[in-house]
ROVOTOR-514043 format. One record per atom (N, C-alpha, C, O): z, x, y. Coordinates in steps of 0.2 Angstrom, whole numbers, plus 5000, padded with zeros to 4 digits. Each point is the difference from the previous one (the first is absolute). Example, Ala and Ser with C-alpha at 12.3 -4.5 7.8 and 13.67 -1.06 7.14 Angstrom:
BEGIN
503950664972/500049965006/500050045006/500350054999/499349935006/500150045006/500349965005/500150035006/
This chain:
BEGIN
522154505165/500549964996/499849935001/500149954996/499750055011/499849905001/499650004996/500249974995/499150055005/499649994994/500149994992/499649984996/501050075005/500149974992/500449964997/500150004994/500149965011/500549945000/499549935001/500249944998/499050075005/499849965001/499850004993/500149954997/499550105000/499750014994/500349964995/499649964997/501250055002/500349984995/500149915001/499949964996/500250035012/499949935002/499249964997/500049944999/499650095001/499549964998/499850024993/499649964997/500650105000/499949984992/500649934996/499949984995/500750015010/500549974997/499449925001/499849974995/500150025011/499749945003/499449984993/500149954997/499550115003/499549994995/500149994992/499649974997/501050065001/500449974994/500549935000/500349974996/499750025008/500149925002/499449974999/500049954996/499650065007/499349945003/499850014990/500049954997/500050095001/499750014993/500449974995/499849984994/500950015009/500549974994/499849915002/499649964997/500750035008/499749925001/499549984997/500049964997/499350085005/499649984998/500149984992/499949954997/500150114999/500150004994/500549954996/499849974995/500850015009/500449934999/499549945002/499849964996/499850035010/499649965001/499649984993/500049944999/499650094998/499650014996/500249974994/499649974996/501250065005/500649984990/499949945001/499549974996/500850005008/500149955001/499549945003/500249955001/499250064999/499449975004/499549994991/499749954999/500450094999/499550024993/500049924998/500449964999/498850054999/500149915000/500350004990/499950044996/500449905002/500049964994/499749984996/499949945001/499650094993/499449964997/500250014993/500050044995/500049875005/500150004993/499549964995/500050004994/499649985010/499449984998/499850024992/500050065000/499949924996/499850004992/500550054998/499850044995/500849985007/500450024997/500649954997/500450034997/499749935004/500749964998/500149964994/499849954999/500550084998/500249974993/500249935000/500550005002/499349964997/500049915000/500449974994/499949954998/500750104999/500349964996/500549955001/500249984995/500149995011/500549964999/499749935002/499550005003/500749954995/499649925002/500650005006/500650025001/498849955002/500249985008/500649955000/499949944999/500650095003/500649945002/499949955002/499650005004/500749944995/499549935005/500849975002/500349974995/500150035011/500449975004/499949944997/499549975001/501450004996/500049954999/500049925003/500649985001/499249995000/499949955003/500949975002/500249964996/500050045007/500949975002/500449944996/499649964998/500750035001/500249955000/500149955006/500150025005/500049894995/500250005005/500249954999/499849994994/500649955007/500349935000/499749975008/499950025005/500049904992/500149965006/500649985002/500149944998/500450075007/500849975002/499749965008/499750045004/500549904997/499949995005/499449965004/500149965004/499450064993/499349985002/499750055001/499450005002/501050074997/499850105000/499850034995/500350014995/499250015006/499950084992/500550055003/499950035006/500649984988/500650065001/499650064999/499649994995/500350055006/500050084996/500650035002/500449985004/499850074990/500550055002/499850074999/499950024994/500150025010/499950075001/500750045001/500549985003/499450064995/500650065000/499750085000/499650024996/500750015009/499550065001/500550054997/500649995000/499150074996/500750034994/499550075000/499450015002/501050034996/499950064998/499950024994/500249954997/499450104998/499650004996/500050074997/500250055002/499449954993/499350064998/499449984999/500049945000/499550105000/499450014997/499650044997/500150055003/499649944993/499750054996/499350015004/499849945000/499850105003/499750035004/499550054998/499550035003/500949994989/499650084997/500250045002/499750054998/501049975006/500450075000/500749974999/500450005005/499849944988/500750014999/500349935004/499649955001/500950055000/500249955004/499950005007/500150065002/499849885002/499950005006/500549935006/499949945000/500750125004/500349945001/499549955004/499650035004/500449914995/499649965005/500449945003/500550004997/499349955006/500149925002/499549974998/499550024997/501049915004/499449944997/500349955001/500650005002/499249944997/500249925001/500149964995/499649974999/501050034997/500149984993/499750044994/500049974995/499850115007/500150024994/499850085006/499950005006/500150044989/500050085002/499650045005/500150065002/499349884999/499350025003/499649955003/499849954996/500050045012/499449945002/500849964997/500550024998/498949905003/500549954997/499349944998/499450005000/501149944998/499549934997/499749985005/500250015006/499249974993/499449945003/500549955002/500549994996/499549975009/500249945003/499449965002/499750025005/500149914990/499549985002/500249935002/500249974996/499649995012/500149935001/499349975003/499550045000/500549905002/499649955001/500049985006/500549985004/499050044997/499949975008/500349905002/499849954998/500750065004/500649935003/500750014997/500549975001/499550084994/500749994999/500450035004/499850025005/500849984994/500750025003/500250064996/499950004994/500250065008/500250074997/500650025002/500149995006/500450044991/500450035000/500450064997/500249994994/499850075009/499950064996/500850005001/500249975004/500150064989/500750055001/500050055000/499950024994/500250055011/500050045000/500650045001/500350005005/499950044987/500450014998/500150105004/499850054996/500549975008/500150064998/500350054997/500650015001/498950044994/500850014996/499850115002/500350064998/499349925006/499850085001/500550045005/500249975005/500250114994/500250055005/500049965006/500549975003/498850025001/499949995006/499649945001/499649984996/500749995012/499849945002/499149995000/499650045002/500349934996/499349985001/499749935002/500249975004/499250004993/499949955002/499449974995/499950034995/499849915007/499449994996/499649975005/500149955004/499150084996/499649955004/499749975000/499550035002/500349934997/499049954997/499650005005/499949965004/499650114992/499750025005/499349954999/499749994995/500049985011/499549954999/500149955002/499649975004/501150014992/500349915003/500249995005/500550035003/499249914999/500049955005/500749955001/499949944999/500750095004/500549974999/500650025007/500050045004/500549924996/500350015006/500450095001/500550024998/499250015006/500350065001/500850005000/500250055004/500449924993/500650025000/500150004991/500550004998/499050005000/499750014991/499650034999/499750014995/500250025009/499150044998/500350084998/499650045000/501049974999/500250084998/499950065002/499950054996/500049955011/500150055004/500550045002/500549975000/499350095003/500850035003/500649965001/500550014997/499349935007/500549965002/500549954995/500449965001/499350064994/500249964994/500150044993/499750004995/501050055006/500250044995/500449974994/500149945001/500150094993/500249984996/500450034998/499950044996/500949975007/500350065001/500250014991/500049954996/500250115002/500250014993/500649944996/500649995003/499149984991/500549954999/500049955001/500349954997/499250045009/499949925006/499649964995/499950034995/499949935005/499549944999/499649975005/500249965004/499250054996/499849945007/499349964998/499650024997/500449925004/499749954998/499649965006/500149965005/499450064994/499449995005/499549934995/499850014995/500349945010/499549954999/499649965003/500249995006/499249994992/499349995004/499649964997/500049994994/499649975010/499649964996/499350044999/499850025005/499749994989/499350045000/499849975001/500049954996/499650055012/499449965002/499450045004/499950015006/499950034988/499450045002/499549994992/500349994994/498950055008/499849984996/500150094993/500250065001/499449884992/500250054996/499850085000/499450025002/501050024995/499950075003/500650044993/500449984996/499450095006/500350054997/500550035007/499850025005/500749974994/500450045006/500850034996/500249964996/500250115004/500450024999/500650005005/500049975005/500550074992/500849995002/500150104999/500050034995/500349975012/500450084998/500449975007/500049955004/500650144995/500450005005/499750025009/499550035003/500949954999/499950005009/500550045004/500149995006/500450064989/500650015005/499750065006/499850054998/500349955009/499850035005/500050084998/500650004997/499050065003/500250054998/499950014994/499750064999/500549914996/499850014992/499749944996/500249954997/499350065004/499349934997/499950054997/500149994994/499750085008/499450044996/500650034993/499750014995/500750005006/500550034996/500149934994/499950014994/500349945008/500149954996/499649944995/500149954996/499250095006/499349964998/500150084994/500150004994/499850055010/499950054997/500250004991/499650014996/501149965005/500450024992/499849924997/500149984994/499649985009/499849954996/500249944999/499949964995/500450025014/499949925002/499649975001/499950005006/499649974990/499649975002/499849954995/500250004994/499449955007/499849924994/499449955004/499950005007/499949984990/499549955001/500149945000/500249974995/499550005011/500049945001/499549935001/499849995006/500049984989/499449984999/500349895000/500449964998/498750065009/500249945003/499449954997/499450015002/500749924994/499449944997/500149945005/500549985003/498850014997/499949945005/499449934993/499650024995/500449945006/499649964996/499050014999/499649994996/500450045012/499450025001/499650074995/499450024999/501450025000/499750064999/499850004992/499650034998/501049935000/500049984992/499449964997/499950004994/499949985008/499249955001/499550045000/499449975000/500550085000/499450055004/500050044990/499450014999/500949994998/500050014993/499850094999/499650034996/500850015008/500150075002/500650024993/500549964998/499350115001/500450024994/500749985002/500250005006/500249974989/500949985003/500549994997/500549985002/499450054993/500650014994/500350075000/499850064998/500749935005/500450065002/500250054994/500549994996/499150065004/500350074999/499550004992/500150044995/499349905006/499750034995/499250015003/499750064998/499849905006/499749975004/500150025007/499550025003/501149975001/500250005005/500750065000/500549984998/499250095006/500650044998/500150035009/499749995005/501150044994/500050015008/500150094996/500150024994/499750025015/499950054997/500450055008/499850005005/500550014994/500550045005/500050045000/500250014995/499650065007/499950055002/500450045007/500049995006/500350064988/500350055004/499950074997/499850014995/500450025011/499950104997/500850045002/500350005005/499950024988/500450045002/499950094998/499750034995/500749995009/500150074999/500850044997/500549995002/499350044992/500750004995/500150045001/499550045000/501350005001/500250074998/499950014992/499749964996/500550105003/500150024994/500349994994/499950004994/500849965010/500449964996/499749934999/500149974995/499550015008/499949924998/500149965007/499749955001/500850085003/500149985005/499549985006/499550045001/500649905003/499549985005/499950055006/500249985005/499650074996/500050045008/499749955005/499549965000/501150055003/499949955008/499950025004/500249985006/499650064994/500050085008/499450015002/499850065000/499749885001/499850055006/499650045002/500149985006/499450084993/500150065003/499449985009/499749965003/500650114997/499949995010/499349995001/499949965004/499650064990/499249985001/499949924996/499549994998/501149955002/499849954997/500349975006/500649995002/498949995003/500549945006/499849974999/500149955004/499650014989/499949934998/500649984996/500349944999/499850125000/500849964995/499750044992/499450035000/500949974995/500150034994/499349944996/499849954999/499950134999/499349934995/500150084993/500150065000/499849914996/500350044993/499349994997/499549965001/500750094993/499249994996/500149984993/499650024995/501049935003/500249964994/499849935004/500349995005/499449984993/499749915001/500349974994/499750014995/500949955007/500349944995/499649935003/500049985006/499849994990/499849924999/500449994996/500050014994/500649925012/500349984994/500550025000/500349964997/500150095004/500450054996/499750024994/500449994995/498850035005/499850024993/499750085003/499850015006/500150034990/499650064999/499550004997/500149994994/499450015008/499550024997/499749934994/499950004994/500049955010/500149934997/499449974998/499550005005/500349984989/499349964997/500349934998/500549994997/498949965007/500149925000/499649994994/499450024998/500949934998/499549994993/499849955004/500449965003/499050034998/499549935002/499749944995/499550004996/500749975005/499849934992/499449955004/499949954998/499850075008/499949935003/499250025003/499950014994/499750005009/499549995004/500050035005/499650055002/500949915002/500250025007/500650035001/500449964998/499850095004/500649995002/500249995005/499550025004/501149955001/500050015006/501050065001/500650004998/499150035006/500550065001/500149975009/499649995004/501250004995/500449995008/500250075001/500550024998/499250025005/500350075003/500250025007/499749995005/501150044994/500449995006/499950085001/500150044996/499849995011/500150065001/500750015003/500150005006/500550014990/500850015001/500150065002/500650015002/499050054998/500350085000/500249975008/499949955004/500350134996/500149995006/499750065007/500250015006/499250014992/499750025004/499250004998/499650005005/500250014989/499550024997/499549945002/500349955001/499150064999/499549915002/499350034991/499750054999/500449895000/499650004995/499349985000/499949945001/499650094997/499449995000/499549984993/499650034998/500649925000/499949974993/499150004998/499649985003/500450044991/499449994999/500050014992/500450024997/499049954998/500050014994/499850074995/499550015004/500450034992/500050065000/499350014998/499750055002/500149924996/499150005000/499549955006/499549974999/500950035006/499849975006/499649934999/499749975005/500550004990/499949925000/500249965005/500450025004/499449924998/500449955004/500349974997/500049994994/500749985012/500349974997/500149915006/499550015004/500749954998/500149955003/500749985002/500449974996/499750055010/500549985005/500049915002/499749975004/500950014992/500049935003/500449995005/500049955004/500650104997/500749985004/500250065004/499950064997/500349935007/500350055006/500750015001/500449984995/500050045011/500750005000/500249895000/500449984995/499449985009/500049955001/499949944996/500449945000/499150084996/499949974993/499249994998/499750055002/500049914996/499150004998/499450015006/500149975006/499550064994/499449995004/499649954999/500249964996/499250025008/499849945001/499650014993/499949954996/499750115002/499750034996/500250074996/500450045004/499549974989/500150054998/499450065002/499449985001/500950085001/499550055003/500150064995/500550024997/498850005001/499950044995/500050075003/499550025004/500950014995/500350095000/500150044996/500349994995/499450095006/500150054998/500550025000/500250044996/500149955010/500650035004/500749985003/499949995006/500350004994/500649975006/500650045001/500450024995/499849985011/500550055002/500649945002/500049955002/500550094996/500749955003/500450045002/500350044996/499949965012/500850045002/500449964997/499949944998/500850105001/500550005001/500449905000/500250005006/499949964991/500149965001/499649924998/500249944999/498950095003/499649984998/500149984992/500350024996/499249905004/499949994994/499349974998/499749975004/500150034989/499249975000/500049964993/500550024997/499149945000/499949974995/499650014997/499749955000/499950094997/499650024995/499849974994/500449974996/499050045002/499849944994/499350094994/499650045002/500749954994/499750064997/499549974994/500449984996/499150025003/499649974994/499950044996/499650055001/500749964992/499750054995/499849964994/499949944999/499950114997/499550004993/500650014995/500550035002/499349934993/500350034992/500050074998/499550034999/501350005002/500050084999/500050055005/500150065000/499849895007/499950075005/500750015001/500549975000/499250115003/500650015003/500050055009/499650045002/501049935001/499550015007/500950015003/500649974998/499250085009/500650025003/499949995006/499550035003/500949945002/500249985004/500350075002/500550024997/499050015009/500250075004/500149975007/499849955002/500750115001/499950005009/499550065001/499950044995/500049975008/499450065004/500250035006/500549975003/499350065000/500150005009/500249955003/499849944998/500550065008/499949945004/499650025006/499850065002/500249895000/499150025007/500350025006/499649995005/501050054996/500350025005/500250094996/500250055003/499749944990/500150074997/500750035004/500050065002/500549904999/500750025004/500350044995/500049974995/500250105004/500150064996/500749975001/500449994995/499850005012/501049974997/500249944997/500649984999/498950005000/500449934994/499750004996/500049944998/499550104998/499650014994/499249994999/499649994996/500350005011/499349975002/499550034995/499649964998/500450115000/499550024997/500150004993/499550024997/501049965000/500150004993/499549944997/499749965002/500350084991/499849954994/500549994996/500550034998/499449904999/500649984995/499849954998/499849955003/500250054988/500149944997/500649984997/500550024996/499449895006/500449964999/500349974995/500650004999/498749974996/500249964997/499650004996/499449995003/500550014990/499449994997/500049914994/500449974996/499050005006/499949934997/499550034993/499550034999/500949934997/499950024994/499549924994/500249984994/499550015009/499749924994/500149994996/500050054997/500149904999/500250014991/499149974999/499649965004/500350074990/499349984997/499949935001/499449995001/501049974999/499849925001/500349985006/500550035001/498949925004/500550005005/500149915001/499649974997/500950015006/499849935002/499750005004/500050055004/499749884998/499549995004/500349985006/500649984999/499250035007/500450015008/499349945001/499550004998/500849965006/499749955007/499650055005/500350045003/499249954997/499750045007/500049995004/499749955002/500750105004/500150005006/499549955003/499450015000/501049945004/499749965005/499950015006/500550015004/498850004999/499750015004/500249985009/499850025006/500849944993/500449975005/500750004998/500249994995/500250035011/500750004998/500449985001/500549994996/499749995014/500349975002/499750025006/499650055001/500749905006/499749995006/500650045006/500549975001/499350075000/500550045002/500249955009/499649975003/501250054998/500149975007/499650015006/499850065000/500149915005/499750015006/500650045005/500649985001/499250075001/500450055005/499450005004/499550034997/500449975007/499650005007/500150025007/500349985005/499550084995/500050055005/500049985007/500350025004/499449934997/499949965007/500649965000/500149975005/500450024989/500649975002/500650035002/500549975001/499350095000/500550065001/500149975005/499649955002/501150075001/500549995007/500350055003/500350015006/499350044989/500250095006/499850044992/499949984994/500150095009/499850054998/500650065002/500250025005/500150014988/500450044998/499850074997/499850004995/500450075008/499850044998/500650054998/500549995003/499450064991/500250014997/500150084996/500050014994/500050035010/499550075001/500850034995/500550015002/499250014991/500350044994/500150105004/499450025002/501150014998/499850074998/500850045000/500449985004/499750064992/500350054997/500549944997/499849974995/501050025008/500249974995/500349915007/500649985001/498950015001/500249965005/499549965001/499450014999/500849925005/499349965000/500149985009/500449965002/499150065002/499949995006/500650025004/500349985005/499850104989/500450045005/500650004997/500350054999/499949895001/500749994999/500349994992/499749954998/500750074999/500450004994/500349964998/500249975005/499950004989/500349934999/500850045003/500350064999/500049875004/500649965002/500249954997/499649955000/501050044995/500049934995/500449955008/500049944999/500350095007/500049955005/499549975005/500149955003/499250084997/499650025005/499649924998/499850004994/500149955009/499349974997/499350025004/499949995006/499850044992/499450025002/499349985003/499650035003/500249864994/499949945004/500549944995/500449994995/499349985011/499949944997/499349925000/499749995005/500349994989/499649955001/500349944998/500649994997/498749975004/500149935001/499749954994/499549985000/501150004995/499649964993/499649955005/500049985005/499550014989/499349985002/499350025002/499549974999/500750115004/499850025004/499350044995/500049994994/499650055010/499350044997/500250055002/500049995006/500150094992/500050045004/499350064996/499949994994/499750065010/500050054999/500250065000/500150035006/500050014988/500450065001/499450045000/499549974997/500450095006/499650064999/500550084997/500450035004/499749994991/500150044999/499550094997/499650014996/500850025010/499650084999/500450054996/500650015002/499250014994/500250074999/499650055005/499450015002/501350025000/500050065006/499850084996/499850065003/500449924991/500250074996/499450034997/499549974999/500750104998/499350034997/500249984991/499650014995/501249965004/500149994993/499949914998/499749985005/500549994992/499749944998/500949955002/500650035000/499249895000/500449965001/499749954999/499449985000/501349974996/499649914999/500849985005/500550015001/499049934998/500549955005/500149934996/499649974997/501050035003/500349924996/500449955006/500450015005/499549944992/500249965008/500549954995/499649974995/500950005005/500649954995/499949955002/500249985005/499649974990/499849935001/499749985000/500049974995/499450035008/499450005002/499450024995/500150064998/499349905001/499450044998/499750005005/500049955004/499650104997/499449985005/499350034999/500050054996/499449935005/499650025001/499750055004/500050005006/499750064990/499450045003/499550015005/499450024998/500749975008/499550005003/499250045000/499449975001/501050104998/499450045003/500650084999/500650004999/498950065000/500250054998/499750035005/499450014999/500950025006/499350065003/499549955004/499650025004/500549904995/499449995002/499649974997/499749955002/500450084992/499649984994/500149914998/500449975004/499350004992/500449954999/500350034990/499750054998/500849915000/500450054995/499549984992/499849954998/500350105000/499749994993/500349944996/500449965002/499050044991/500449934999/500749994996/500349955001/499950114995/500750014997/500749985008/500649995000/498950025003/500849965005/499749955005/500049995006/499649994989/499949925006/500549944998/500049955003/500550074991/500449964999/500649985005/499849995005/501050004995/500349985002/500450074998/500050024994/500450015011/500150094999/500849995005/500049965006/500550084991/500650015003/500350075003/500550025004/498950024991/500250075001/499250035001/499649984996/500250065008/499450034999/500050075003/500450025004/499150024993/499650075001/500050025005/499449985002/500950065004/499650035006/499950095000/500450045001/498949964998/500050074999/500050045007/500249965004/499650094997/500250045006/499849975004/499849944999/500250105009/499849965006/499549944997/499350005001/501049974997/499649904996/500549975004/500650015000/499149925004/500249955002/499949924995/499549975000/501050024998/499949924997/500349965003/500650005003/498949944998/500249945002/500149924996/499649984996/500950005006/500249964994/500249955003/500450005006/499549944991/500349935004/500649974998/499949994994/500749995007/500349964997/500449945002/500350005006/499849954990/500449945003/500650004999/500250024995/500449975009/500849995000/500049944996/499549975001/500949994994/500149924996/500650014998/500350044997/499849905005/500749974996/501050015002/500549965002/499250114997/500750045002/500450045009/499850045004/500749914997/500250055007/500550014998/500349984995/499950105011/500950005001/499950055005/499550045002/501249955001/500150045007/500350064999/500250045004/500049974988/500750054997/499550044996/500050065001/499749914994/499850044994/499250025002/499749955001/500050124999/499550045000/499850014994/500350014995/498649975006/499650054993/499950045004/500150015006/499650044988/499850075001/499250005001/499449974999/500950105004/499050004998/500250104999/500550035003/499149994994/500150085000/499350004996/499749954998/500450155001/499650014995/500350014993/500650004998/498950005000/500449984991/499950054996/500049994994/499750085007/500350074998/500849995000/500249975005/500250054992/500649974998/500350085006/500549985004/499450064995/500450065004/499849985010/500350005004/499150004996/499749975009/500849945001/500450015004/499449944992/500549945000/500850005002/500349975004/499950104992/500550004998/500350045006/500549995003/499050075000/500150055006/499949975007/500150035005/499649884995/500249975006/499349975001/499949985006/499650024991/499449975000/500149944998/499849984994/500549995010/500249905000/500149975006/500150045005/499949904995/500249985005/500249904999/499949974995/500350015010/500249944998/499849945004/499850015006/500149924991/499849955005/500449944998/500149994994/500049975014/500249914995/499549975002/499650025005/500549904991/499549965001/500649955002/500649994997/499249985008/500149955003/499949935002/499449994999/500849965005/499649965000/499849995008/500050055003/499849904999/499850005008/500349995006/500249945003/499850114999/500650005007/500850024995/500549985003/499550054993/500650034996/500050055006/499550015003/501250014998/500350065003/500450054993/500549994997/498950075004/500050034993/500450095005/499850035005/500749984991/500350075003/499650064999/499649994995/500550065009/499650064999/500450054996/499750064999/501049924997/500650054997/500249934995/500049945002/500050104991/500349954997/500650035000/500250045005/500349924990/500550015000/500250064995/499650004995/500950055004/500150064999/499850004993/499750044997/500649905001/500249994992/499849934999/500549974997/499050015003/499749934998/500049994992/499549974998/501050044999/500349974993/499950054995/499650045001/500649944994/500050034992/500349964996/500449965002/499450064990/500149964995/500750005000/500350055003/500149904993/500850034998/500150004993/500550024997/
């Protein structure tokens, strides 16, 4: 009889191992949509805001709301920032005074962050800086970094990846005099277009599935790619050049861009803003967060599709192995003529590794950094404005992570060792770390203290983020006596 109890125990054992597997497989199968996507809708291009000067301020007003979308299965309930979906471009000038109104009119508390900018962390719109349902909160700052492509999504602790998900998110595009002189495509949304990139996964009904499953620990990557809140979107191009601002918004998927008959294409800007030079690419890959500045040359009539491909870590739980096209550029028979890219472009800041003042490590793995889970009381350091630090950051893990640090740009030191290719020689606030990969990166603290209000640093896979892959730091000044515990409840909007 015991033998046939084992028998039965190990056929049962073996129809599990074969069902997993078989779920493994469902759910693992890569998404290739490559020359299959029908290109009928023109690509949505986000409004550029309104704004007023009151004060000696550029006002913006945002209001975060509830919606639909048309997505290709029906209505889709979504979010967005003054209309149904995404929200308007906010674009200012390097010296002015900003001031956002952030209106909440969504179910649940949220927030807004600006991810990139350089500003005092009791504005920088993170966890500590909620927007409770109803509230208003009004963060203001002066822009003193150089010009750049950087966005705005929610930060509330626990649901970033859920609230980016349904479609908070917008663009934040920062001019300096220098950048505008360089005579680079810049007429927005004909010439110069921003291109945001998310992937959703639809029920049946039209509905957004936010769940999940046990084989995604990246968090939810779908096989519908909206640019835009567009489906299946074609850019009519009138110009020479274009230049394409593209933000990778999804929330776990990392895209690896390239053109569909493998042409080059010319990278002038990074997360931070221009390089010193434009570097000609086949390819370029951006986690999660990540943003790049691309410049596209076509012919009278061509027509060419901006794909992702594999990413170089081929991570099967965030869509590593998919194919997908994004976006197809479409020429009109006559084109105007474009300025050709200028051989020089600006002079990037000096960060200098020998002015470090200590060395920070930072070892990423499952859903924790250096072991320990975000704490919104815990500070985890502190440094010293002025100060140079190097960070070293490891992925521990066999699946992939990026690291995003708040406030701060810094520079790339070295990859493995390596010294870093040229698409990240620019000034980078979020970057790629693939498996057991060490990156090291240098950055300067400026401008901003406080003994109360914490940036962040986490990974920026939105579910890693959200399951406790964060952590916090203040910047201080010298001989500041900075607490190890903030305070429970360090404020919200009213």
């Amino acid at each position: 009889m015991r033998w046939l109890l084992r028998l039965v125990a190990l056929a049962l054992l073996g129809a599990l191992g074969v069902a997993v597997f078989a779920a493994w497989a469902w759910f693992t199968v890569p998404v290739d949509t490559a020359g299959s996507v029908d290109f009928r809708r023109p690509l949505a291009v986000p409004p550029l805001v309104e704004s007023s000067v009151v004060g000696g301020e550029r006002v913006f007003d945002l209001r975060l709301q509830e919606g639909t979308s048309d997505f290709g299965r029906g209505s889709t309930p979504t979010w967005g920032v003054n209309g149904d979906y995404l929200g308007p471009t906010l674009r200012a000038h390097r010296g002015e005074r900003v001031r956002v109104r952030v209106h909440n009119d969504l179910p649940e508390d949220s927030s807004l962050h600006w991810h990139g900018m350089h500003l005092p962390a009791q504005m920088d719109g993170g966890p500590h800086q909620p927007v409770r349902t109803g509230a208003t909160w009004e963060p203001h700052w002066r822009i003193d970094q150089p010009a750049a492509t950087l966005w705005y999504h929610p930060h509330p602790h626990g649901a970033t990846a859920r609230h980016v998900y349904r479609g908070v998110a917008g663009m934040f595009i920062l001019d300096d005099p220098e950048s505008l002189r360089l005579g680079l495509p810049q007429e927005y949304g004909v010439d110069d277009v921003p291109v945001i990139l998310q992937d959703k996964q639809l029920d049946d009904d039209g509905s957004l599935d936010e769940d999940p499953s046990v084989f995604q620990s990246a968090g939810l990557t779908g096989d519908t790619v909206v640019v835009n809140g567009t489906v299946g979107p074609y850019l009519d191009v009138t110009t020479e050049l274009v230049r394409l601002r593209v933000v990778n918004a999804s929330n776990a998927r990392p895209y690896a861009l390239a053109l569909d008959d493998g042409s080059s294409f010319e990278m002038v800007a990074g997360d931070g803003g221009l390089l010193e030079a434009p570097v000609t690419l086949t390819r370029l890959q951006l986690s999660v967060g990540e943003r790049a500045e691309i410049v596209v040359a076509l012919e009278p009539g061509e027509r060419r599709v901006l794909r992702s491909g594999p990413s170089d870590t081929r991570d099967r739980m965030a869509g590593g192995i998919d194919r997908l096209d994004l976006l197809q550029l479409r020429a009109a028979d006559r084109l105007t003529p474009s300025r050709p890219l200028p051989r020089r472009l600006v002079t990037q800041p000096t960060l200098d590794e020998a002015d470090a003042t200590r060395t920070r490590t930072f070892e990423l793995s499952g859903f924790s950094i250096n072991g320990l889970s975000m704490d919104m009381g815990r500070v985890d350091h502190r440094s010293v404005v002025g100060d140079t630090e190097i960070w070293e950051v490891t992925n521990l893990d066999g699946g992939s992570h990026n690291f995003h640090v708040h406030d701060v740009q810094f520079r790339v030191l070295d990859v493995d060792g390596e010294p870093p290719p040229p698409e990240l020689s620019g000034r980078k606030d979020t970057i790629w770390v693939r498996p057991q990969e060490t990156v090291r990166i240098v950055l300067r603290f400026e401008d901003y203290t406080s003994t109360r209000w914490p940036y962040m640093f986490h990974c920026h896979t939105l579910r890693h983020e959200d399951l406790g892959m964060m952590g916090q730091f203040l910047v201080t000044e010298p001989g500041d006596t900075a607490p190890d515990r903030l305070p429970r409840s360090p404020g919200h909007a009213h």
